[in-house]
Each structure stands twice: as C-alpha cells, then as structure tokens.
N, C-alpha and C positions, 0 to 999 in steps of 0.2 A: 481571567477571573470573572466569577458569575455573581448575578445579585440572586440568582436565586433562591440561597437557601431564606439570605432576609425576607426575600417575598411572600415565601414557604409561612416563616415563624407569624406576620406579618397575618395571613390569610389564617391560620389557623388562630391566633389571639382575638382576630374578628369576628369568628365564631364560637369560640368560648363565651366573647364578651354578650354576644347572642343571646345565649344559653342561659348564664348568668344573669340578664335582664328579665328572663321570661321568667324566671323564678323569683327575684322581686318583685316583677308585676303581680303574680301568684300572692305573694306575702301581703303585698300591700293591699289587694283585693279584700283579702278573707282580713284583713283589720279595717278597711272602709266598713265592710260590712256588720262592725257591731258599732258604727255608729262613729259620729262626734263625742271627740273624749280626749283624753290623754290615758295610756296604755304602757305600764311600763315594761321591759324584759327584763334581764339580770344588768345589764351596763347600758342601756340605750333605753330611752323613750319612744312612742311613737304619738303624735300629735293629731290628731283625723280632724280637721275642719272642713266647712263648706262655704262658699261664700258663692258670690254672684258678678260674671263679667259680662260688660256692655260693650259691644265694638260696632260700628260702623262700617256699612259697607263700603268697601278699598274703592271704588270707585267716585262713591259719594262724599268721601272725605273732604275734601278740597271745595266742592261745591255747600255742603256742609258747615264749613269754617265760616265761608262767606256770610251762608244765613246766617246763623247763628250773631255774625255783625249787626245783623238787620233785625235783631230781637224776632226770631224766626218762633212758631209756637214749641212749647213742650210737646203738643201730641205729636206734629212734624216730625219729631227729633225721634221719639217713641217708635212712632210708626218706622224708620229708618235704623233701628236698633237692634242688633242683634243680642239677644239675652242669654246666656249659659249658664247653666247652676253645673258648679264644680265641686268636687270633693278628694281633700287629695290628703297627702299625709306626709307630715316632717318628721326627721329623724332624727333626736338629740342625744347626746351623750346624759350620762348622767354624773351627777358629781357626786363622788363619796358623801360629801356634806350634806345631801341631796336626797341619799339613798333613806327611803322609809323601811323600819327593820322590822 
C-alpha cells in the first residue's frame, strides 16, 4: 500500500488553496481601495481600517529594553523604530437584526 494517492489529494488542495487566496487578495484590494469604511454585501461585512505599527529592530530589542530602564530619550527610541502604515480589511457576518433594508 501506497500513500500516494494522499499525497496526490494533498498537493492538489495546496494549490486550489493557492488560487483561492489570490482571489481574496484580488477582493480585498479593490475594497481597500475605496477607502476606510464599513462596506456591506448581502450576508457579510467588510471593515477597511488603517492604523499604524511600530516595531523595533530584532536585534536591538534586548538592547532597547535595557535603555528604556535608563530613561533612554524618545527620539532614541524613534530613531530605532520602524513605522508601517497598514490597511487591511475584516470580514463580519451580518445579523438578520443587523441587516438595513
């Protein structure tokens, strides 16, 4: 006995799921693009916000923590910060209760 045919269902499901992705990414795109909002369809929402994430470079973390003990300045911390503006999009159901007619 062979595992192949699992491996078979297996490889192809990974690429459906592929496929599947790029077409959300698609969807989610063209509704980023009309902005920050809420966006309804027929049974789901879609939520578009943007916000802003601040991360630290992985090396300077630990060294970082340290100043930071030592009331190290804001601009320090600044200068050592990496800034990203994000914009993404959540996906709600909607409730009957919910639904505007």
């Amino acid at each position: 006995m062979t595992n192949r045919h699992e491996i078979d269902q297996a490889v192809e499901l990974t690429k459906q799921i592929e496929t599947l992705q790029k077409r959300v990414d698609a969807i989610k795109a063209r509704i980023k693009g009309a902005g920050v909002g809420v966006y309804e369809g027929d049974f789901y929402a879609a939520k578009v916000f943007a916000t802003t994430r601040k991360t630290q470079d992985e090396k300077l973390k630990d060294r970082i923590a340290k100043l930071i003990e030592k009331n190290i300045s804001d601009e320090y911390l600044e200068e050592h910060t990496k800034v990203t503006d994000i914009c993404a999009v959540r996906f709600e159901e909607i409730k009957a209760d919910e639904k505007v007619a």
